[in-house]
Backbone as JSON, one array per atom type, in Angstrom:
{
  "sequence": "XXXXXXXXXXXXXXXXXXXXXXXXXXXXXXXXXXXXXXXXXXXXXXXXXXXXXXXXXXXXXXXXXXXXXXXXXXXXXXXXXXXXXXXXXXXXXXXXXXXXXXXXXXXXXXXXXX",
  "N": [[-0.7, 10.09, 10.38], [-0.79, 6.89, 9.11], [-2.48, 4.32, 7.83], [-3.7, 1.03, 6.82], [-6.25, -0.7, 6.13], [-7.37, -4.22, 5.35], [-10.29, -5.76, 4.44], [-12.16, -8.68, 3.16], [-14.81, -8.38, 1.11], [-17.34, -9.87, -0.24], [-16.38, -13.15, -2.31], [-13.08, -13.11, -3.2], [-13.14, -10.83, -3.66], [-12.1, -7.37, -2.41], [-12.04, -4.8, 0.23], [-10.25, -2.2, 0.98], [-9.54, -0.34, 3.06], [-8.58, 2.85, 3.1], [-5.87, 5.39, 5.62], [-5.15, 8.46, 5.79], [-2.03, 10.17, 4.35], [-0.5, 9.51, 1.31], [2.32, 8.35, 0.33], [5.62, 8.65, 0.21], [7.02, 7.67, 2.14], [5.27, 5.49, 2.89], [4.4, 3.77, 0.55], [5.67, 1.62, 0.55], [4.03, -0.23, 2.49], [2.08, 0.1, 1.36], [2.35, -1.13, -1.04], [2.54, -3.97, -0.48], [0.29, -4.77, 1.31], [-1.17, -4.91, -1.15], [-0.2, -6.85, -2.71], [-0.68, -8.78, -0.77], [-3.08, -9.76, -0.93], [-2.72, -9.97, -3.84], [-1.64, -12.53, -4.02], [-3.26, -14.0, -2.56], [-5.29, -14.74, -4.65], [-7.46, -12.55, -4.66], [-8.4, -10.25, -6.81], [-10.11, -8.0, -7.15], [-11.03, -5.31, -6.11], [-11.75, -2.79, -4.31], [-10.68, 0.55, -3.25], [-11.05, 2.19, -0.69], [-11.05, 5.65, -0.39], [-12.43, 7.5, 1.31], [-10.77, 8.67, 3.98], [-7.97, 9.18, 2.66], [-5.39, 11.99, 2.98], [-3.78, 13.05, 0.89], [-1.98, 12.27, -1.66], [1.2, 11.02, -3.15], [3.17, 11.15, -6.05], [4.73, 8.26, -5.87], [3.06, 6.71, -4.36], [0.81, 6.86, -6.69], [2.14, 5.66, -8.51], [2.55, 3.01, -7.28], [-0.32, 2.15, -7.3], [-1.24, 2.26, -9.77], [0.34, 0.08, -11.04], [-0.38, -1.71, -9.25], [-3.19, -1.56, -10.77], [-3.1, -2.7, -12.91], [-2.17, -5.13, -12.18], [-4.06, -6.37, -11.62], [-6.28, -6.05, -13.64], [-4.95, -8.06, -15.11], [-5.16, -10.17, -14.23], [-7.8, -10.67, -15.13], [-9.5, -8.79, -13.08], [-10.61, -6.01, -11.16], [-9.92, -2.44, -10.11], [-11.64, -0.37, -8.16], [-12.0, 2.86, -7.58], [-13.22, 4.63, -4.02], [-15.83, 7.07, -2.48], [-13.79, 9.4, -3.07], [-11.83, 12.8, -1.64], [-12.11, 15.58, -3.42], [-10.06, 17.07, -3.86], [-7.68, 15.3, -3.3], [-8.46, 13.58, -5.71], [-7.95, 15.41, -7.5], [-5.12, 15.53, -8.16], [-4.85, 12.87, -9.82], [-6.53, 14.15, -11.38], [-4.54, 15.95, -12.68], [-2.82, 14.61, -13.14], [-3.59, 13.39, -15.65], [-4.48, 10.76, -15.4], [-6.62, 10.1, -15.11], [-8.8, 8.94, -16.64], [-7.84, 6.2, -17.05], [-8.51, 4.64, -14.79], [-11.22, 3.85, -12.14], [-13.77, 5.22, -10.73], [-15.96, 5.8, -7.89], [-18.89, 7.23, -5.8], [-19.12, 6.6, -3.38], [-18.84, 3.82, -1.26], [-20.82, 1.87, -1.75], [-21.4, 2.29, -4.29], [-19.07, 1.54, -5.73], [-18.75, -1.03, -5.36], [-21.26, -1.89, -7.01], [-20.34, -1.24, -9.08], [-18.25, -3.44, -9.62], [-19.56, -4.88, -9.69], [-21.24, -5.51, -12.3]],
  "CA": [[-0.65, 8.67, 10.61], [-0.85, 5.99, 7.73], [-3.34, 2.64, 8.29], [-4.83, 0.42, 5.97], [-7.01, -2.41, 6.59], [-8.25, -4.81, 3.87], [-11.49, -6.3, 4.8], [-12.76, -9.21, 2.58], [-16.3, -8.29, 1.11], [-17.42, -11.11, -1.66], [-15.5, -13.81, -2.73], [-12.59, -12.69, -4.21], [-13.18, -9.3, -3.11], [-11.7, -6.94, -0.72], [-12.33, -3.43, 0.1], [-8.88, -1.84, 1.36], [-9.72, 1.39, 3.48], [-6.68, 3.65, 3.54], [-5.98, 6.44, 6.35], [-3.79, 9.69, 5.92], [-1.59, 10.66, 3.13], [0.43, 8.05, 0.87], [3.31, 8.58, -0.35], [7.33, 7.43, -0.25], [7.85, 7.09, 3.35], [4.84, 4.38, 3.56], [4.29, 3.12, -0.41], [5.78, -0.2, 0.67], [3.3, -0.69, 2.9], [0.29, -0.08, 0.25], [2.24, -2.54, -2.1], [2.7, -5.16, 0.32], [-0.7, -4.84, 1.35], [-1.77, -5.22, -2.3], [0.45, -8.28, -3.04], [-1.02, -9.98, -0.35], [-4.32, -9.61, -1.74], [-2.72, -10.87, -4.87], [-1.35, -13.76, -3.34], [-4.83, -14.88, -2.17], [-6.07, -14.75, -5.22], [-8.13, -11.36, -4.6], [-8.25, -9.42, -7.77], [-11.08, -7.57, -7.33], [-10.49, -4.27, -4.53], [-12.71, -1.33, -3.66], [-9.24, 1.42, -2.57], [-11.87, 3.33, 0.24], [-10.15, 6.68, 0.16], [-12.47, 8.52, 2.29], [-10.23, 9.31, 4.63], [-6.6, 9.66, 2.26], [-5.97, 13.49, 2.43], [-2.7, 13.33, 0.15], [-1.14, 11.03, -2.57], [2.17, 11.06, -3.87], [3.12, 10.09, -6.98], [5.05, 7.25, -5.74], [1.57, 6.22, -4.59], [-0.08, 6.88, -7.59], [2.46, 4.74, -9.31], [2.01, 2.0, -6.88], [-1.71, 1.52, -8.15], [-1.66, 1.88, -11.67], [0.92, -1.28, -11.06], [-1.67, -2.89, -8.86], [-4.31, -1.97, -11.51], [-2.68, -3.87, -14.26], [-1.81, -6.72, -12.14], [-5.71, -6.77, -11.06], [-6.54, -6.59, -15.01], [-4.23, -9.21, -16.18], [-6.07, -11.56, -13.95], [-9.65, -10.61, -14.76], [-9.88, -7.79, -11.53], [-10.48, -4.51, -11.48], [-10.16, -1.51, -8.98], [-12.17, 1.05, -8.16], [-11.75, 3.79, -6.25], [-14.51, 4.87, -3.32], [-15.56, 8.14, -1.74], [-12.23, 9.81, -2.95], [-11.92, 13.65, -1.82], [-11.86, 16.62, -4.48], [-8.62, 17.37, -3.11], [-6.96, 14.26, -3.8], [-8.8, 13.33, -7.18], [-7.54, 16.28, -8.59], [-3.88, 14.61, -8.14], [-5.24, 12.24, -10.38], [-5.96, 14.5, -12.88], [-3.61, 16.56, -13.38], [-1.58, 13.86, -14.08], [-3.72, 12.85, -16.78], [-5.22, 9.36, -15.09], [-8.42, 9.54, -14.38], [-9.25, 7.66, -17.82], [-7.24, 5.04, -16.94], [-9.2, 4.05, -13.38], [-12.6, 3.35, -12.18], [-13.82, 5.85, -9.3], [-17.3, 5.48, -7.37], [-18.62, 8.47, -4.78], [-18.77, 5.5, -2.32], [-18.37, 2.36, -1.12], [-22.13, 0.95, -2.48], [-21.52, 2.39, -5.79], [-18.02, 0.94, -5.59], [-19.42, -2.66, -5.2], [-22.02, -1.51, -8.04], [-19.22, -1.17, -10.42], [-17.43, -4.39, -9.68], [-21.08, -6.6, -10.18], [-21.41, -5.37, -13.23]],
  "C": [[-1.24, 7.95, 9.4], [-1.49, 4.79, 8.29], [-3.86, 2.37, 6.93], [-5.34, -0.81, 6.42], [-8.05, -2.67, 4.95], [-9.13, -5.76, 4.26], [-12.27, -7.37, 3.72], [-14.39, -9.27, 2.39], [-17.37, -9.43, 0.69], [-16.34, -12.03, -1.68], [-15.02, -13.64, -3.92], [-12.3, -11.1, -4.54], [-12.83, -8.45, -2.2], [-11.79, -5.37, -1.19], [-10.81, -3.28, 1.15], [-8.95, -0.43, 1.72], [-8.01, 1.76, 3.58], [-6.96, 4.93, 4.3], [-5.17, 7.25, 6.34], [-3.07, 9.77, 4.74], [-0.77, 9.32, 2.44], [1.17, 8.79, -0.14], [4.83, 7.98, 0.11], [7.7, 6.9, 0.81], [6.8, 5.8, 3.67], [4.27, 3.75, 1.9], [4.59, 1.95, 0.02], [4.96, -0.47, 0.99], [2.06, -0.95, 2.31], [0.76, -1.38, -0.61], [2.24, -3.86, -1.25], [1.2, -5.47, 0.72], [-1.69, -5.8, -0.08], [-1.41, -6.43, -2.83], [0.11, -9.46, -2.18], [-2.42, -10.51, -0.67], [-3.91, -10.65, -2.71], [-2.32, -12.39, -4.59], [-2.43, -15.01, -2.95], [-5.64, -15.39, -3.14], [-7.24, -13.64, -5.66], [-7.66, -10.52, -5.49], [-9.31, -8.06, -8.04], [-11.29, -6.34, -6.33], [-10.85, -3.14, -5.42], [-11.19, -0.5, -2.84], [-10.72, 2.2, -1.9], [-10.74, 4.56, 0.55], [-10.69, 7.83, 1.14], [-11.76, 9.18, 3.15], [-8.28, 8.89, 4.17], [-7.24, 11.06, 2.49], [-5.14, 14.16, 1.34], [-2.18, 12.39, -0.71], [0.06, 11.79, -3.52], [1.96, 10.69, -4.95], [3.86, 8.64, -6.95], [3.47, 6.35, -5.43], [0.76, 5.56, -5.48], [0.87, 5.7, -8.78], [2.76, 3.2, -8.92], [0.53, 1.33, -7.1], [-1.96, 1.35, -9.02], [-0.72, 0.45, -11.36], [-0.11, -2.2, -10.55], [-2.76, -3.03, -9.96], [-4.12, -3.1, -12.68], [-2.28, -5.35, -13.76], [-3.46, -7.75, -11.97], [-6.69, -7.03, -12.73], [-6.09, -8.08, -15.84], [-5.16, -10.46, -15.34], [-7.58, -11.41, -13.7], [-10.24, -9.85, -13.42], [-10.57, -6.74, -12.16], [-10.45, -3.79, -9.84], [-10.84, -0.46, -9.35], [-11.84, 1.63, -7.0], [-12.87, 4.42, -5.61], [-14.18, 5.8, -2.69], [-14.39, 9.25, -1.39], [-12.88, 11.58, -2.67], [-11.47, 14.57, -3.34], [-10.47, 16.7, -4.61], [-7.51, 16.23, -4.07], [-7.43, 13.52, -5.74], [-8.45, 14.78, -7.66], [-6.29, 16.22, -8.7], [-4.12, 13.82, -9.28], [-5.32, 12.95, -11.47], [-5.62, 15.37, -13.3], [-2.67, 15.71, -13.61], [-2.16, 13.35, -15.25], [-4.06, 11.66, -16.54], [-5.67, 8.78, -15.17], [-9.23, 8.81, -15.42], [-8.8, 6.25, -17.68], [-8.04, 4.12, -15.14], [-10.91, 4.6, -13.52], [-13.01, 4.6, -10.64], [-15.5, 5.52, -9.24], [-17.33, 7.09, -6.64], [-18.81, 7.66, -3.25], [-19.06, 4.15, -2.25], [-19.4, 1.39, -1.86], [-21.78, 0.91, -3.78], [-20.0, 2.08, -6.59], [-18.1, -0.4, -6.31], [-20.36, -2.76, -6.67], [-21.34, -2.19, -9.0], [-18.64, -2.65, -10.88], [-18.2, -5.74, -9.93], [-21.24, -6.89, -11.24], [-20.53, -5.64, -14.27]]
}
C-alpha cells in the first residue's frame, strides 16, 4: 500500500511522510503531491522515508525533478530516516552527492535552518 501525507511544519515548509514502495504504478501521485506543494509556494520539504521500503527509478527521477524545482526557487530537500535498503538505490545510481539526507526528521529540520 502507497500513502503520503504532507504536513505543513514552518512557514513554507512541509514534511511529506511517504508509505510503501514508489515506483511507476503510483509516481503520479508523488508528483502531484509535490506540485501542490509547489503551487503553495512550499519549497522547502523534509521526504520522511521511514517507512518507503522500495524506490523505483521512475521515483527517483521524480525527485531529482522536484529537487531542482525546489532549488530554482531558493528550497531545498532533504531526505529523513531513509532505510539502508533503499539508500543504497540511491547510490548505486550515483546520487547521493546530488541530495541532502538526515537520519531523521529533527536533523532533517536541522539541515533546512541552516
Amino acid at each position: 500500500m502507497f500513502k503520503i501525507n504532507a504536513v505543513t511544519c514552518a512557514p513554507k515548509t512541509s514534511i511529506v511522510a511517504i508509505e510503501g514502495s514508489i515506483d511507476l504504478s503510483n509516481v503520479a501521485k508523488l508528483k502531484e503531491a509535490l506540485d501542490t506543494l509547489f503551487k503553495e509556494g512550499v519549497y522547502k520539504i523534509i521526504l520522511d522515508f521511514e517507512k518507503v521500503s522500495f524506490i523505483a527509478s521512475a521515483g527517483l527521477g521524480c525527485l531529482l525533478t522536484a529537487r531542482d524545482v525546489a532549488l530554482k526557487h531558493a528550497g531545498a530537500m532533504v531526505f529523513a530516516g531513509m532505510s539502508s535498503r533503499v539508500r543504497e538505490v540511491f547510490d548505486l545510481l550515483g546520487i547521493t552527492s546530488l541530495l541532502r539526507f538526515a537520519p531523521d526528521l529533527a536533523g532533517a529540520r536541522a539541515q533546512l535552518e541552516s
